[in-house]
C-alpha positions as CSV (number, residue, x, y, z in Angstrom):
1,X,18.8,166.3,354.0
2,X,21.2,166.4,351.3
3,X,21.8,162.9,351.6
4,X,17.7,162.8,351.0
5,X,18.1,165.3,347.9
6,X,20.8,163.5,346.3
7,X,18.9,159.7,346.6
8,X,15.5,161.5,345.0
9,X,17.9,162.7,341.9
10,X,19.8,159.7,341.0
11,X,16.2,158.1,341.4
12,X,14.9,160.3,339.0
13,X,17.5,159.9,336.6
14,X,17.8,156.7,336.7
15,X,14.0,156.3,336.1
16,X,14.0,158.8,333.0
17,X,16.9,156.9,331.6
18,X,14.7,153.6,331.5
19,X,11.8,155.6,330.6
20,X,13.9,156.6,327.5
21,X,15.3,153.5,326.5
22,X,11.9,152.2,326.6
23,X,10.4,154.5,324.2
24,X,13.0,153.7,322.3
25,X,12.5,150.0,321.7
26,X,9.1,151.0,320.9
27,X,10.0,152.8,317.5
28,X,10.5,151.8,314.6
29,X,13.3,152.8,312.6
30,X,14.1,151.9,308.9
31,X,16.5,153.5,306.6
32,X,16.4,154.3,302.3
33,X,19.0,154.8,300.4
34,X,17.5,157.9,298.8
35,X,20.9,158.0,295.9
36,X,20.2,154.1,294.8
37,X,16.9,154.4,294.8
38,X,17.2,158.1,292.5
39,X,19.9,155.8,290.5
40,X,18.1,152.8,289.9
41,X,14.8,154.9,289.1
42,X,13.9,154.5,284.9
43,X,12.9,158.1,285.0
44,X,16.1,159.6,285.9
45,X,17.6,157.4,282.5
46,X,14.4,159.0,280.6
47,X,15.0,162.6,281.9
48,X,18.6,162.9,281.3
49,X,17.7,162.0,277.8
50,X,14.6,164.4,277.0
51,X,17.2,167.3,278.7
52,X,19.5,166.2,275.7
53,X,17.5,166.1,273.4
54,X,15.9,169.6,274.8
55,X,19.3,170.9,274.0
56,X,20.4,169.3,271.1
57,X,20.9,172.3,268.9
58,X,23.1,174.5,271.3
59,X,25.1,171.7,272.2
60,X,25.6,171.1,268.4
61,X,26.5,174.4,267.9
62,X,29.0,174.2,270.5
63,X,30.6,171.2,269.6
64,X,30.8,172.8,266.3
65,X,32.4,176.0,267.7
66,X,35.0,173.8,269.3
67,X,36.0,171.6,266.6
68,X,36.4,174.9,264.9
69,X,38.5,176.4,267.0
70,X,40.8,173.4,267.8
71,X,41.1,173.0,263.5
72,X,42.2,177.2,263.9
73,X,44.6,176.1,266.4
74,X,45.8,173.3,265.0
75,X,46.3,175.1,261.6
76,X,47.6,177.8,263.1
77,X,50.2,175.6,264.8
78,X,51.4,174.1,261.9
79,X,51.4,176.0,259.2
80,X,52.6,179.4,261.0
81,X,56.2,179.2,259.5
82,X,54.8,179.2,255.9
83,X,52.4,181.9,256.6
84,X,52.8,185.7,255.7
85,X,51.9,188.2,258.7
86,X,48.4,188.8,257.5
87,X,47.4,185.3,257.2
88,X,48.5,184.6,260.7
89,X,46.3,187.4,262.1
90,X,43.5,186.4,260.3
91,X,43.9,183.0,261.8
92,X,44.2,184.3,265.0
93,X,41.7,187.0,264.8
94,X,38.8,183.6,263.7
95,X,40.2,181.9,267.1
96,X,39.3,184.9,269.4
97,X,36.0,185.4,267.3
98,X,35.4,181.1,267.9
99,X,36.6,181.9,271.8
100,X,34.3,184.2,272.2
101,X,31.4,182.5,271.1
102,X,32.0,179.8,272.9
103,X,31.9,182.3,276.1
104,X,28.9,183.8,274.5
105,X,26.6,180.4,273.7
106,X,28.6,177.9,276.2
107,X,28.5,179.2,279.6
108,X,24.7,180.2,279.4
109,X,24.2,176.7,277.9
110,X,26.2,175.2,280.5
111,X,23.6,176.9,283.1
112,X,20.4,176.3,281.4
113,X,21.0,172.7,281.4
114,X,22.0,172.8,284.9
115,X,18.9,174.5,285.7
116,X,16.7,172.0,284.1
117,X,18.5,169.1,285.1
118,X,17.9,170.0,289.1
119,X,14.6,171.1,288.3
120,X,13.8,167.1,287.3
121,X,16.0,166.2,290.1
122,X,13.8,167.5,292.0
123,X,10.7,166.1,290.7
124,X,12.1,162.8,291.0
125,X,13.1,164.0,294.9
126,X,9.6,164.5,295.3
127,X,8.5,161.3,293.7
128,X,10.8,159.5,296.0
129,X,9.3,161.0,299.1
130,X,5.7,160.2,298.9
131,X,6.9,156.7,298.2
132,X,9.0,156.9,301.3
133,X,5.4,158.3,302.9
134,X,4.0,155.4,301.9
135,X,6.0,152.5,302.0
136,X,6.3,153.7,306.1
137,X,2.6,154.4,306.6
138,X,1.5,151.2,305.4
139,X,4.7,149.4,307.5
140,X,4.0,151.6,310.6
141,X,7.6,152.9,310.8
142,X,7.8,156.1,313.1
143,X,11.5,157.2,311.7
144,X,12.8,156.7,308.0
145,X,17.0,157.6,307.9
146,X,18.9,158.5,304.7
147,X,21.2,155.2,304.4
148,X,24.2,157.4,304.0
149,X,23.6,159.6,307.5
150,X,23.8,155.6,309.0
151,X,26.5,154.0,310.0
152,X,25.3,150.5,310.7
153,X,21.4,148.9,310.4
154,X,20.2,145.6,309.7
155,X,19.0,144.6,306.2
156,X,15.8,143.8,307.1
157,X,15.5,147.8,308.6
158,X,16.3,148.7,304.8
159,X,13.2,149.9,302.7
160,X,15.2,151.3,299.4
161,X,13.7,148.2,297.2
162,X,10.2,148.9,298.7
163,X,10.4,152.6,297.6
164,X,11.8,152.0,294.2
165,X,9.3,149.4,293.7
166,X,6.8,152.3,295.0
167,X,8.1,154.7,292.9
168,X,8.0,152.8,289.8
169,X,3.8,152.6,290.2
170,X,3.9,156.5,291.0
171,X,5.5,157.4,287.7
């Protein structure tokens, strides 16, 4: 009897291990390098610019602050032996007021841009998604990998030109 039960399970394994395999064959896989394709879109170029431009004025204003603070230190540096006292803490006293505008206009600039930039990251994301959507609907693929989660697949598996030629009619 045991002889019986253990025929019935390797048959059974064996059969749902060709079932398996068979399935398998039957899908088709391709793969998108989702970076290149965000890389070689024209609307990332186009976005990065509008976020500068968006900020032009506070990043000015900090470039200004730090080119006034490096001429404070630089002053400070080398002219401190023919300085009186007072001067010198004047001097020092307008590089902790420079400092701390910078920490006052810089860091919340810093995080605004951040904030826009993956906010248009994720736009584009999106964009490059529904043309992932389509490029497999209209090819019939039944799985769509991120190139970089793959460690080998033939070229002709690879829809990343498809996609970024997609994308480029989305816009």
């Amino acid at each position: 009897m045991k002889q019986l039960v253990k025929h019935i399970f390797a048959t059974a394994m064996l059969g749902s291990a060709l079932l398996s395999t068979s399935v398998m064959a039957e899908q088709k896989i391709g793969i998108v390098d989702v970076q290149g394709v965000f890389q070689a879109m024209p609307q990332a170029a186009e976005i990065s610019n509008n976020i500068q431009m968006e900020f032009k004025e506070q990043i000015d204003e900090v470039n200004q602050l730090q080119k006034d603070g490096q001429f404070f230190a630089e002053r400070l540096q080398r002219d401190a032996a023919t300085m009186n006292e007072q001067e010198k803490k004047e001097l020092q006293q307008k590089i902790l007021d420079v400092r701390e505008k910078l920490a006052e206009k810089g860091q919340p600039l810093q995080q605004n841009i951040q904030r826009r930039s993956n906010e248009e990251r994720n736009k584009l994301l999106g964009l490059i998604k529904q043309a992932i959507d389509s490029v497999a609907a209209k090819q019939g693929y039944d799985l769509i990998l991120n190139a970089g989660a793959v460690s080998y697949a033939k070229d002709e598996n690879d829809l990343s030109e498809q996609v970024l030629e997609q994308v480029k009619k989305i816009k």
